[in-house]
N, C-alpha and C positions, 0 to 999 in steps of 0.2 A: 392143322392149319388154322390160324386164325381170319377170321372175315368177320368184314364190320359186319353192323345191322344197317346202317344209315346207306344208301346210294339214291341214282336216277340213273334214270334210261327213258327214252323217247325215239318214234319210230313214224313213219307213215305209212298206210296202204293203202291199193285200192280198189273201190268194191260199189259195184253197178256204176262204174263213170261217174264215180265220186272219191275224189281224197281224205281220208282219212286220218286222223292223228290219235297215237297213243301217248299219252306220259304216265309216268310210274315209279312213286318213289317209295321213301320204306325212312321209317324214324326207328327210334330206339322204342322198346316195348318189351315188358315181362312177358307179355303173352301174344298169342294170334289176332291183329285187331285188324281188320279187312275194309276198306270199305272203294266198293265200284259203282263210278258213276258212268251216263254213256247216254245218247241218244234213243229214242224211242224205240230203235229201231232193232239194237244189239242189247236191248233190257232183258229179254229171255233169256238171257246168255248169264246171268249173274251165277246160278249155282254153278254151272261149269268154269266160268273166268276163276270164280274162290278157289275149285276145288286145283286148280294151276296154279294157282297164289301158293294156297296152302304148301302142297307139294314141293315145291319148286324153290320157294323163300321161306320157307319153314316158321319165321316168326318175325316179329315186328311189327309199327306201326304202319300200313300199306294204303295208298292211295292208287288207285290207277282210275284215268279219265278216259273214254273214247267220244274225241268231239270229230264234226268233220270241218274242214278247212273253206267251203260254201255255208250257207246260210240253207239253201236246200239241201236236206241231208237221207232223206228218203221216202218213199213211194207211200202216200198216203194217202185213205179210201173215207174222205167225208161224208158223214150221210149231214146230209143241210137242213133235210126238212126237221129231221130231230133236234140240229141244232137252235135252228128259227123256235120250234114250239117251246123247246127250255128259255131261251133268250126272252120269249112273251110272255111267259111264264111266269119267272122271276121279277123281269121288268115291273108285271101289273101289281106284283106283290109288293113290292118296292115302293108304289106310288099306291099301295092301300099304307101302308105302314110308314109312309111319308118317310125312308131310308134314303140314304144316298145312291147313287146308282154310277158313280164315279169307277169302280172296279168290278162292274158287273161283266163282263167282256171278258176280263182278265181270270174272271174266280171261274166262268164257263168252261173257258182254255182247260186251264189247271187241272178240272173235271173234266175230262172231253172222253173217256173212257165208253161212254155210253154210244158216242157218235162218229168219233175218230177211233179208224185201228189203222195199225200197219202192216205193211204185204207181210206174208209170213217169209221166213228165211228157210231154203233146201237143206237137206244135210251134207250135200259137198259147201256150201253156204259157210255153213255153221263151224265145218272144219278147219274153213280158210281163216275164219275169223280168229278161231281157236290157236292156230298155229302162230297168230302174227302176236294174238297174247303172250306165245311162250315162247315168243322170239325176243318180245322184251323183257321180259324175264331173267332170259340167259343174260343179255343185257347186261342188266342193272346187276347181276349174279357177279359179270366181269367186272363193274364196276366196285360191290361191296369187297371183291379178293383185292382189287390195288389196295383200298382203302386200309384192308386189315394189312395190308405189307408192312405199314409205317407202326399201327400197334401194335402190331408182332416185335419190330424192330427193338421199339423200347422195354418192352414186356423182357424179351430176351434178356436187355440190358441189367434192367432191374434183376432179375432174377439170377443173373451172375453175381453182379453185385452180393447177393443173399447166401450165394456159394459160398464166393471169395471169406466173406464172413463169418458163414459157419468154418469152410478149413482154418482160420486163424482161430476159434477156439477150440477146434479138434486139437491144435498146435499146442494150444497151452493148458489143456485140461487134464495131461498129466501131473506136469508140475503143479498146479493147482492142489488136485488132491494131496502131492506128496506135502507140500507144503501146509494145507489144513490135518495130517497124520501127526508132522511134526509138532506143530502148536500145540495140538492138543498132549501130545505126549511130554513138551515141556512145560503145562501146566501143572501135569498131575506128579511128574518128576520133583515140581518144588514142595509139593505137599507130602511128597513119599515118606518125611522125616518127623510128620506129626498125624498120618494116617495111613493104618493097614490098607492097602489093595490088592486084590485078588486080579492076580494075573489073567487068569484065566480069563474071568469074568472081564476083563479089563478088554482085552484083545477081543472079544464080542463084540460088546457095546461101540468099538471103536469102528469094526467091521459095519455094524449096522449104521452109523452115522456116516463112514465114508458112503454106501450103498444109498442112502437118502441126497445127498450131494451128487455121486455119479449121474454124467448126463449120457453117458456112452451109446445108451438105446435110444436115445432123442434123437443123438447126433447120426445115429445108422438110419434112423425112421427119416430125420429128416433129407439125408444124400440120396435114399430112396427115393422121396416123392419129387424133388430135382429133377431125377435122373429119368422118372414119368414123366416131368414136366417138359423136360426138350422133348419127348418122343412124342406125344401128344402134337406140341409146336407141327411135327413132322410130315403128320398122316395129313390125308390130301380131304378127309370132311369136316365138314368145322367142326372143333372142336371142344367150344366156349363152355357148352355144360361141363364137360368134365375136369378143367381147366378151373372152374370157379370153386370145383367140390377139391379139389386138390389144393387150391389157396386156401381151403380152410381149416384142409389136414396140414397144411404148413406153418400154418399158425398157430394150432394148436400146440405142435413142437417146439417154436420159436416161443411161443407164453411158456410152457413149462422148464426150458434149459434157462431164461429169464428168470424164473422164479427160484428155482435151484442151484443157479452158477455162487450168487455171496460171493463173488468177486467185481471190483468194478471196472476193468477193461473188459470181461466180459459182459456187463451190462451193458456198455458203450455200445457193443458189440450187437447185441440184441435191440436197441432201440435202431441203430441203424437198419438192420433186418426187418423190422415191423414199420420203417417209413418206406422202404421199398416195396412189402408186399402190399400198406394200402395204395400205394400209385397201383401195382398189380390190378388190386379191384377196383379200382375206380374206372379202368382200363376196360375191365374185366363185365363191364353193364352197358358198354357200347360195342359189344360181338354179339354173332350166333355164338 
């Protein structure tokens, strides 16, 4: 099955008589790149939210926000006196060092670790939180499978395409050869009358040069990896890694029947095959 990497998904819940919103999207990315923001209050929650990310979207560039929909968003235990003593603190420093004191307020906020905590969360708490994560998840999971339907689509297309073109020179790789046996044999033919050749030796040599020409095992390697390729398409986990290492064993065939064919409807032939397989991967770096 092919599935994008790219989706969204967004959801709300709610938790202590407050609304809550999640979104959660996901870009294209080599690798696992995470990053969860959230109010103060679901900040503990970071290595469990990843290890659900992880699991769940496997790979890509991953944003998930937990904001709440109020401006009060939860239960918080001021100590003031501490805050007052840093605030006079800083203030009188300020005005020995003749500093601005324009963000003095703001920079305490920012630091308020020392003075400001928040209620702690229960472990039935924790769970609910946890479940509404991996509800968006699935989400955006439903959303990246439409997504890949459509690059499936074309993936399929192309790759018929690549079929359709290898059978047309399966078609003519007979005659090819017969045809390169013959040439060669009406060259040596006209020369027969001012130079000895050894039969023998002759039907070797000619043996070895058809056998250098022959694409027959390309052409089998290549029906093969096709024939992986829909099946692959089929299975119900993404797929994409295996998918991309199989474009590369297809290519590799499609360069060497290329290199080998010295015919030019068969070249034709192979440059059309190698414009399909790069759409393939270009395809092929916006899936799991």
């Amino acid at each position: 099955m092919i599935q994008s990497m790219t989706g969204f998904a967004n959801a709300v819940f709610n938790f202590r008589d407050i609304t809550y919103q999640i979104e959660l999207k996901s870009l294209n990315s080599k690798t696992n790149d995470i990053n969860y923001r959230s109010c103060s209050l679901f900040r503990g929650l970071e290595i469990q939210v990843k290890t659900i990310l992880t699991q769940k979207l496997q790979r890509g560039k991953i944003d998930l926000v937990i904001y709440p929909n109020k401006s009060k968003d939860e239960s918080l235990i001021v100590n003031e006196s501490i805050f007052i003593e840093k605030y006079k603190y800083f203030d009188a420093l300020a005005t020995q060092l003749d500093a601005p004191k324009t963000n003095l307020f703001t920079y305490l906020i920012d630091h308020s670790k020392d003075f400001i905590s928040v209620e702690e969360l229960t472990t039935s708490e924790i769970e609910a939180v946890l479940q509404e994560v991996s509800k968006v998840c699935d989400a955006l999971i439903a959303y990246r499978i439409e997504e890949g339907k459509t690059i499936q689509n074309d993936i399929v297309k192309w790759i018929s395409e690549i079929e359709a073109s290898k059978n047309k020179i399966a078609a003519i790789e007979p005659q090819r050869l017969q045809e390169k046996r013959e040439k060669i044999k009406h060259y040596f033919d006209e020369l027969s009358d001012k130079i000895t050749l050894d039969s023998g030796r002759f039907e070797q040599e000619m043996i070895f040069y058809i056998e250098k020409l022959d694409i027959s095992e390309e052409l089998s390697r290549l029906e093969h990896h096709i024939a992986l390729f829909y099946q692959l398409i089929k299975i119900e986990e993404p797929s994409g890694k295996k998918i991309t290492f199989l474009t590369q064993e297809i290519g590799r065939e499609i360069n060497t029947i290329g290199s080998k064919s010295n015919d030019h409807v068969m070249q034709h032939l192979v440059v059309d095959m190698k414009d399909y397989l790069e759409k393939i991967k270009e395809q092929m770096g916006n899936v799991l």
